[in-house]
N, C-alpha and C positions, 0 to 999 in steps of 0.2 A: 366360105370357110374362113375363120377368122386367124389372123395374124398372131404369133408369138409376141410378137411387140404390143399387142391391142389387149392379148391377156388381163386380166388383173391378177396378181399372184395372191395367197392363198397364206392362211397363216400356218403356218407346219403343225402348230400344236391338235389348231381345231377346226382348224380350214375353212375362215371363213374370213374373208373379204380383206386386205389391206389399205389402210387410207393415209398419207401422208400426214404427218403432223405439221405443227411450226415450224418448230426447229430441225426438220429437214429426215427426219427418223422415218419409219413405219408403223405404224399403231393397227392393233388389232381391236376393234371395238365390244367384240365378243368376249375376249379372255383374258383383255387390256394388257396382253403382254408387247412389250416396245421392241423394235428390230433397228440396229443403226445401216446407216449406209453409208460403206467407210469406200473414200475416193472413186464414188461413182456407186458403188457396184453395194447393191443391197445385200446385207448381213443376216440369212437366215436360218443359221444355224442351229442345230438343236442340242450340240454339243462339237467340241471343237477335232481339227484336226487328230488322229492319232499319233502324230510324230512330233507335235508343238503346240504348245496353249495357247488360244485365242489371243492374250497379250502380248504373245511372242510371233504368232503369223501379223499379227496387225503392224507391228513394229518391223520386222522384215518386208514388208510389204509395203509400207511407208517410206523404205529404204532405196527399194524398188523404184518406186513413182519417182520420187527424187532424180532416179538418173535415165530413167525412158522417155526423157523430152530430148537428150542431146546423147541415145545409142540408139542402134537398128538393135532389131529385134535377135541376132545374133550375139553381138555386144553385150545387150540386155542380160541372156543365158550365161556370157561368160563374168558377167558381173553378179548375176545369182550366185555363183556357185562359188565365188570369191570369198563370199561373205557368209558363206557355208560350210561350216567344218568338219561336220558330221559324214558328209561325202568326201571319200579319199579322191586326190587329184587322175587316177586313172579310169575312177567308176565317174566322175565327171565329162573327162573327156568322151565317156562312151556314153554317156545322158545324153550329153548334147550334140554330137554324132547323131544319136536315133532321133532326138528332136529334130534337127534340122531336117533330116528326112521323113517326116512322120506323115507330111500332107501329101505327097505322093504315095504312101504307103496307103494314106487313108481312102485315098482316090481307087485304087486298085480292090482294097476293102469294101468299100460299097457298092464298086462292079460284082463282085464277089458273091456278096449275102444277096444281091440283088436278082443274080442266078439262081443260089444253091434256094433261094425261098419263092422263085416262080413268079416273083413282087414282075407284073408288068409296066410299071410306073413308079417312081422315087418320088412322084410331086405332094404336096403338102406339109406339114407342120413337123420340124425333128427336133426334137430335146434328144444332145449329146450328156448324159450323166457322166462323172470324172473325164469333164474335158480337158483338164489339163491346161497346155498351151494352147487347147485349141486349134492343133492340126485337119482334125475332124471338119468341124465348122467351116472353116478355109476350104477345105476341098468339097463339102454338099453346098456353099453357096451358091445359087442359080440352079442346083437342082429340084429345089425343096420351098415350097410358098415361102416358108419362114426355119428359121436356126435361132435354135437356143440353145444355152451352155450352162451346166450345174458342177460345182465343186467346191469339196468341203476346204479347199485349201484357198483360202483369199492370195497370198502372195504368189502364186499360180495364175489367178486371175489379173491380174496389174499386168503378168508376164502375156497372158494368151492375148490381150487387149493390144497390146503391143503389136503382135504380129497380125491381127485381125485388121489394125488402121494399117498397115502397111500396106495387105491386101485389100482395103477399101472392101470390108466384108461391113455389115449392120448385122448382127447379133447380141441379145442381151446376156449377159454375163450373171449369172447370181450364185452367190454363195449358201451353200446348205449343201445338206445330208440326203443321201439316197433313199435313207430308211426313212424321212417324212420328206417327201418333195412340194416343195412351194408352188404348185400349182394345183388346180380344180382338174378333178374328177373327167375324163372323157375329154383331155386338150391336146394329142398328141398323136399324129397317125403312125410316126415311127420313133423308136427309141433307141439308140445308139449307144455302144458301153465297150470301148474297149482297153481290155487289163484295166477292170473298174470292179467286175462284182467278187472278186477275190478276195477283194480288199475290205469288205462292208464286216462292219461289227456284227451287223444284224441281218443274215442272207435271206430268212425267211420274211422278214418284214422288209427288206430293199427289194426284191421280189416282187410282192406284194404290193409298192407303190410304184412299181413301175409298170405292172398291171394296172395299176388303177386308172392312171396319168393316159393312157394307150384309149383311143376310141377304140371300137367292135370292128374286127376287122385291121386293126392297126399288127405293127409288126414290130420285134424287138430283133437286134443285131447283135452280137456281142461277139467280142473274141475277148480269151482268158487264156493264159499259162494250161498247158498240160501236167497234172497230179503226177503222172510218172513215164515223164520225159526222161529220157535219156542225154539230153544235151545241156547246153549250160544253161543253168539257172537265168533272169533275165535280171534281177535285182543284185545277186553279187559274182556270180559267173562261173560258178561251179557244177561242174557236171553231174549229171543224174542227181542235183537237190531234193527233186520230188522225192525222192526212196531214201533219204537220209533222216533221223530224226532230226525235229527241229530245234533241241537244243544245240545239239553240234551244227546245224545252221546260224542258231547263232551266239556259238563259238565263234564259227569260223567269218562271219560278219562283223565282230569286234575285233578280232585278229589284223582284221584288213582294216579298219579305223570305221568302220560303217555301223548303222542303228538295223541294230537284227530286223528284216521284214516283219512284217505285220500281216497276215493273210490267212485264207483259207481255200486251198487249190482244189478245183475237181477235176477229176475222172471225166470220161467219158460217160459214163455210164450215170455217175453220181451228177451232172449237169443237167442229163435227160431227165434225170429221177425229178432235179431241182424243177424243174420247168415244167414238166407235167401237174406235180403238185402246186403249181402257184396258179394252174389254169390255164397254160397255154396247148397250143395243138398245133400241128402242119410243122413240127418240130425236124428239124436237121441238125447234125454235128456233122463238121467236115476237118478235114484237114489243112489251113490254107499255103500256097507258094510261099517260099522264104527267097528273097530277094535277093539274088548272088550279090548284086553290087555292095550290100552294106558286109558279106564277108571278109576278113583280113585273114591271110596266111592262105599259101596253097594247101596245107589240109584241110583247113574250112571249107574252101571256095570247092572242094572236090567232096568233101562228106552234104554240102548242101544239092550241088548239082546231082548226086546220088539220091538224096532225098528226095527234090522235087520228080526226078526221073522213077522212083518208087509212088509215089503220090497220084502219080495217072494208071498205075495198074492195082486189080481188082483186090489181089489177096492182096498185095504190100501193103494195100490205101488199109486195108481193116488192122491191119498189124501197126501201122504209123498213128491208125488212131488212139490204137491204146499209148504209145509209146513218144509221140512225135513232141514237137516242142509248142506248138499252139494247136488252141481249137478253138473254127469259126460255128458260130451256131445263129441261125434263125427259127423265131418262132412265132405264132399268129395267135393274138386276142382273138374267139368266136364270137 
């Protein structure tokens, strides 16, 4: 089985071979369209970030590198977010709170999908799509032949690299878009996405390529925000969001100094619909444990232990699914 690293990546537009140029770029010989590879990490995107334009991730991101030779990875986040305005300093603090703890959460998540989908074996090739920092990656390394990382956010990627050399993790990092992913057809036994397909411009076609990406037999992971939770929103932290229109979302996102979300949540129901129509089978929704220790205040820490203690019984578990604050889902290319 071949290696994530040994890949050749794929040109998004037309998928067909990438070859280095001279001057250090990527050249698609096919459709001679040029990709850069800006501080390391290959640029294949097919359109930029939707919270910053290319010229503006690339220059944040450049910002970034500057100062990740002499901060840990910690450091690094709270120097992102310095230089970040758009993020009010409280929705900061709780970014980088869930970052810090994200690779044990992710740890637990792959235990998790690995159950709830029957998977007897984690071993072989994982493209994490919206890896982010890169918590994900960190915690499947050594369990998986190979790790790789997709996202449309370059200044994201500077950051996840960061925390990768810390852990002495090898994964290629690349920049691109879920709705055309930079690699060939049948390269991927499992695909990993979490609080990622919410966010795609294009669900039917992000879908669609991450079916493709999936060998016969491979499996897709994903946890996403619940459509109509009840509890706080994850982006600005307001309760029951899912059932609120979204312009008074984002009202109430400007109010707070923040860039109104970008998304589209599903259902229970509306996720299964999603994934059956893009081709998948051996489909599950679950509900997964919400980890007391990242709750603050004794109402939290007591509304979540009530949770998880509903989550192991039969009717709450189907009432939580409609209602609960995430949902973990596996599903199987035939």
């Amino acid at each position: 089985m071949s290696s994530a690293n040994d890949k050749n990546l794929c040109c998004p537009h037309c998928r067909e071979v990438l070859f280095h140029s001279e001057i250090g770029s990527l050249l698609c010989v096919s459709c001679q369209r040029e990709y850069p590879v800006e501080f390391g990490i290959p640029d294949l995107r097919i359109f930029p970030d939707p919270y910053i334009d290319a010229a503006g991730d690339r220059a944040k991101a450049a910002m970034v590198v500057s100062e990740s030779g002499h901060r840990d990875f910690p450091q690094l986040l709270e120097y992102y977010y310095s230089i970040t305005s758009v993020v009010p300093a409280h929705h900061a603090r709780q970014y980088t709170q869930g970052m810090l703890a994200a690779e044990a959460r992710a740890r637990e998540a792959l235990k998790s999908w690995q159950s709830q989908a029957g998977a007897t074996s984690l071993y072989g090739d994982l493209l994490d799509i919206g890896c982010g920092t890169a918590p994900l990656l960190a915690a499947a390394s050594g369990l998986f032949q190979s790790v790789a990382g997709l996202d449309v956010a370059l200044r994201w990627l500077v950051v996840a690299r960061k925390r990768l050399q810390e852990k002495d993790v090898e994964a290629p990092l690349i920049c691109g878009c879920v709705e055309a992913i930079p690699f060939p057809d049948q390269s991927f036994d499992f695909v990993t996405a979490e609080s990622t397909v919410e966010l795609l411009s294009d669900q039917n076609k992000g879908f669609s390529e991450i079916f493709r990406v999936l060998r016969p037999g491979g499996y897709l992971f994903l946890s996403t925000p619940n459509r109509y939770s009840l509890g706080p929103d994850p982006h600005i932290g307001v309760w029951g969001a899912g059932i609120i229109p979204e312009k008074w979302i984002a009202s109430l996102a400007r109010k707070q100094g923040a860039i109104p979300p970008k998304r589209n949540l599903f259902s229970s129901g509306a996720l299964r619909e999603k994934l059956q129509n893009s081709g998948f089978e051996n489909i599950h929704i679950e509900i997964p444990k919400v980890d007391s220790d990242l709750a603050r205040g004794i109402a939290i820490k007591i509304l979540v232990a009530t949770y998880n203690s509903f989550r192991q019984l039969p009717v709450s578990r189907e009432l939580l699914r409609m209602i609960g604050p995430m949902l973990h889902a596996t599903a199987r290319k035939p």
